[in-house]
C-alpha positions in Angstrom: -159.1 50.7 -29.3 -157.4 47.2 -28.1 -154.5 46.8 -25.9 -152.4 43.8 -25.3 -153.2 42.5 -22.0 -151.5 39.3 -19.8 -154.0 37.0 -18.7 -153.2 33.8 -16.8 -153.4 30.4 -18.9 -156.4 29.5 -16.1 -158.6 32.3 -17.1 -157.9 31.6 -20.8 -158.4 28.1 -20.8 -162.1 29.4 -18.5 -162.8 31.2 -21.1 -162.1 28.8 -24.4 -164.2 25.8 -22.6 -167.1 28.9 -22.6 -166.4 30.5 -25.7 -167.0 27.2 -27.2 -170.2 26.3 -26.0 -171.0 30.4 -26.7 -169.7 30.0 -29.8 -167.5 33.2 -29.4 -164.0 33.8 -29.7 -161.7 33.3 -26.5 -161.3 37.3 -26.8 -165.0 37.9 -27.2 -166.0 35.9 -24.1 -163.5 37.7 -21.7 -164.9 41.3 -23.0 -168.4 39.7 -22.2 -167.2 38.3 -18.5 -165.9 41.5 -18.2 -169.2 43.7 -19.0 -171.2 41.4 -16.7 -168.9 41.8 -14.2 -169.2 45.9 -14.5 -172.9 45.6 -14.7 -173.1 43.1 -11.4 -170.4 45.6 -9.9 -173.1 48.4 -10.2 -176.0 47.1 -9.8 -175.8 44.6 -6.8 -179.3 44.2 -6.3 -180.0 42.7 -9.5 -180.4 38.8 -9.8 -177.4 38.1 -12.8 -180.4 36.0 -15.2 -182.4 39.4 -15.2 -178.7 41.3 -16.1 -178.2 38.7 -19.0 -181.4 38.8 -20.4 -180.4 42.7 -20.2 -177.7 42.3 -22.1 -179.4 40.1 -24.7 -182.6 42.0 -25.3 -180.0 45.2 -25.8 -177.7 43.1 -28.5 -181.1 42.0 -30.1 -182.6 45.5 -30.2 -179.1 46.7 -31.8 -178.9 43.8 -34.7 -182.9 45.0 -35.2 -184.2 42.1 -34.1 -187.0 43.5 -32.2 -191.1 43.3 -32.9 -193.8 45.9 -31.5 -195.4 44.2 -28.4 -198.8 43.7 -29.2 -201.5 44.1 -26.0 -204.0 41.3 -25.3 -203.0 39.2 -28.5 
């Protein structure tokens, strides 16, 4: 479901330097500030580059991008 929100020209020109260098859309870069903000929010104790690398290893494992670890190799 998407709604129609009002956002302030600041936080959209944020978020279209970012998206840029992210290469996502304006839209998809507030959603993702948004999720890191909810995970931060509940899990305070976590350093944010271990909650992005979270977040990354989950969007890899869901495109099947994943390999079995192999022990010792």
């Amino acid at each position: 479901m998407s709604i129609a929100l009002k956002l302030s020209d600041e936080l959209v020109d944020l978020a279209r330097a970012h998206a840029i260098v992210m290469h996502r859309s304006v839209p998809k870069q507030i959603e993702y500030w948004a999720r890191l903000g909810k995970m931060v929010e509940e899990n305070p104790d976590l350093p944010l580059p271990f909650i992005q690398e979270t977040l990354l290893g989950k969007a890899q494992a869901e495109a099947g991008q994943t390999a079995e670890y192999q022990f010792g190799v």
